[in-house]
C-alpha positions as CSV (number, residue, x, y, z in Angstrom):
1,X,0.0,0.0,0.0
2,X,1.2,3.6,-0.6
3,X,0.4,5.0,2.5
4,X,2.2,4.7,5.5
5,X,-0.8,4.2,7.9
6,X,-3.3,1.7,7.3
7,X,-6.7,2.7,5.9
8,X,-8.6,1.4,8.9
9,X,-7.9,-0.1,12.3
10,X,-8.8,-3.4,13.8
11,X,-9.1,-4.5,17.6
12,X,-10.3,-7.2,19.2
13,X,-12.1,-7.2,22.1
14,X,-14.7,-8.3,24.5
15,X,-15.8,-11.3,22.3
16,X,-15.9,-9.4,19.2
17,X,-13.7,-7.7,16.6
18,X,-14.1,-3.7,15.5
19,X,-13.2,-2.8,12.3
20,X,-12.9,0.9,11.6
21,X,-12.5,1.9,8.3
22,X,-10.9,5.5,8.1
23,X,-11.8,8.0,4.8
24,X,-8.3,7.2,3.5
25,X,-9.5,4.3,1.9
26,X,-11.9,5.6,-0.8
27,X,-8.7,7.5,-1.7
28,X,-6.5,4.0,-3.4
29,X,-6.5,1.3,-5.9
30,X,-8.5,-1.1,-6.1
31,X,-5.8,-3.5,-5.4
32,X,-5.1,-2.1,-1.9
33,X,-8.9,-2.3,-1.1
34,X,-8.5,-6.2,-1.7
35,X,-4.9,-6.2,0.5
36,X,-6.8,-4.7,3.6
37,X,-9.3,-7.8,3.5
38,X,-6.4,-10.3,2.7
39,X,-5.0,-8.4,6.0
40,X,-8.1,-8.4,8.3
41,X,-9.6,-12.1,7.1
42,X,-7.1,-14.0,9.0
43,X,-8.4,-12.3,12.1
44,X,-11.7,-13.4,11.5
45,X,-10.5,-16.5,10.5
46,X,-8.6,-17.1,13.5
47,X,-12.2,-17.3,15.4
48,X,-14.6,-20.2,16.2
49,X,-17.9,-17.4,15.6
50,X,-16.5,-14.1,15.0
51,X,-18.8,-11.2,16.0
52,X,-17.7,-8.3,13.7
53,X,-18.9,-4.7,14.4
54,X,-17.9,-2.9,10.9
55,X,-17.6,1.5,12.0
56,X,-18.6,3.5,8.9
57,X,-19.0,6.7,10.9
58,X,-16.1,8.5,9.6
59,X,-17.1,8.0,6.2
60,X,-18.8,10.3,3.7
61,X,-19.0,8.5,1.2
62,X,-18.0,4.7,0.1
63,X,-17.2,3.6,-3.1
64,X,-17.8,0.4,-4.6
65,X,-14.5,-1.3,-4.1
66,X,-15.3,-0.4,-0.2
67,X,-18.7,-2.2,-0.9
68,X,-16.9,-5.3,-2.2
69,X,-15.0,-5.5,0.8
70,X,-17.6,-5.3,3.5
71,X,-19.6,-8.4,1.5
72,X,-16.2,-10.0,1.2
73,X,-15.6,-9.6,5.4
74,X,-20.0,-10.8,5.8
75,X,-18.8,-14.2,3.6
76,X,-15.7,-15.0,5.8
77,X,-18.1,-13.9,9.2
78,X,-20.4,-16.3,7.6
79,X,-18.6,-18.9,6.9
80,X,-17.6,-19.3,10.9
81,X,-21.1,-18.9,11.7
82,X,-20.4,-15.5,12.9
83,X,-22.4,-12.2,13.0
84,X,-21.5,-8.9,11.3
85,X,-23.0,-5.3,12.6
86,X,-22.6,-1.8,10.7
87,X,-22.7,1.3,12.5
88,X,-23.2,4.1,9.7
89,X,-23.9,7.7,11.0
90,X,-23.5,9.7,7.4
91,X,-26.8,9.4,5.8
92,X,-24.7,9.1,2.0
93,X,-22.9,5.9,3.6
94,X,-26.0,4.6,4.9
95,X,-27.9,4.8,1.5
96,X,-25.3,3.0,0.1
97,X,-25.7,0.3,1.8
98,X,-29.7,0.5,1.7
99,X,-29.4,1.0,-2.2
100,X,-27.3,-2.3,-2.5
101,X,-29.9,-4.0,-0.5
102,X,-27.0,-4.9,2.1
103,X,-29.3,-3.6,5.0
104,X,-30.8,-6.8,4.8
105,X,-28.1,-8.8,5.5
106,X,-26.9,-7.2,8.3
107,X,-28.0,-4.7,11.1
108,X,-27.3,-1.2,10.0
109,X,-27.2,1.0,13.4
110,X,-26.3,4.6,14.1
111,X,-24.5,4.5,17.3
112,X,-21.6,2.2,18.8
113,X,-24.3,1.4,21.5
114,X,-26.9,0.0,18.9
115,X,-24.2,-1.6,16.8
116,X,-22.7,-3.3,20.6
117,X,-26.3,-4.0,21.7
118,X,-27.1,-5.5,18.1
């Protein structure tokens, strides 16, 4: 990747995993869209039922390659039998996902609290 930081940050805790993915990301290639989930699968992979809360609320706006990735993280939380939780506060991001009909795969929540309660 070209940037020094990572486009997003990843933490484990309490029985579940947050993903956070930061506005950098709707800024590269396509190519390092697909390197941050061949970086963040093996965490997921790594668990017997992941629980995976995904934070959108620093985005604007999300592109399709960021689309790509999130059903590409719900097949591996699948997979495992696991659970996957968006928390969207930008109403653009949040369309988005409505528009791909993704809110029906997953809960789409406005607050950390929903998206922990979820």
């Amino acid at each position: 990747m070209a940037t020094s930081e990572a486009p997003y940050t990843l933490e484990k805790t309490r029985g579940y995993v947050i993903l956070c993915l930061l506005p950098k990301l709707n800024e590269v290639q396509w190519g390092d869209v697909q390197q941050v989930g061949n970086e963040i699968i093996p965490t997921l992979d790594s668990l017997r039922s992941p629980a995976l809360l995904v934070d959108l609320s620093q985005l604007d706006y999300m592109g399709s390659s960021m689309v790509a990735l999130l059903v590409r993280l719900w097949k591996a939380v699948q997979k495992k039998n696991g659970r996957m939780v968006v928390q969207s506060e930008q109403k653009m991001v949040t369309e988005v996902l409505n528009i791909a009909g993704l809110n029906s795969l997953w809960d789409v929540v406005a607050s950390r609290e929903e998206a922990v309660s979820a």
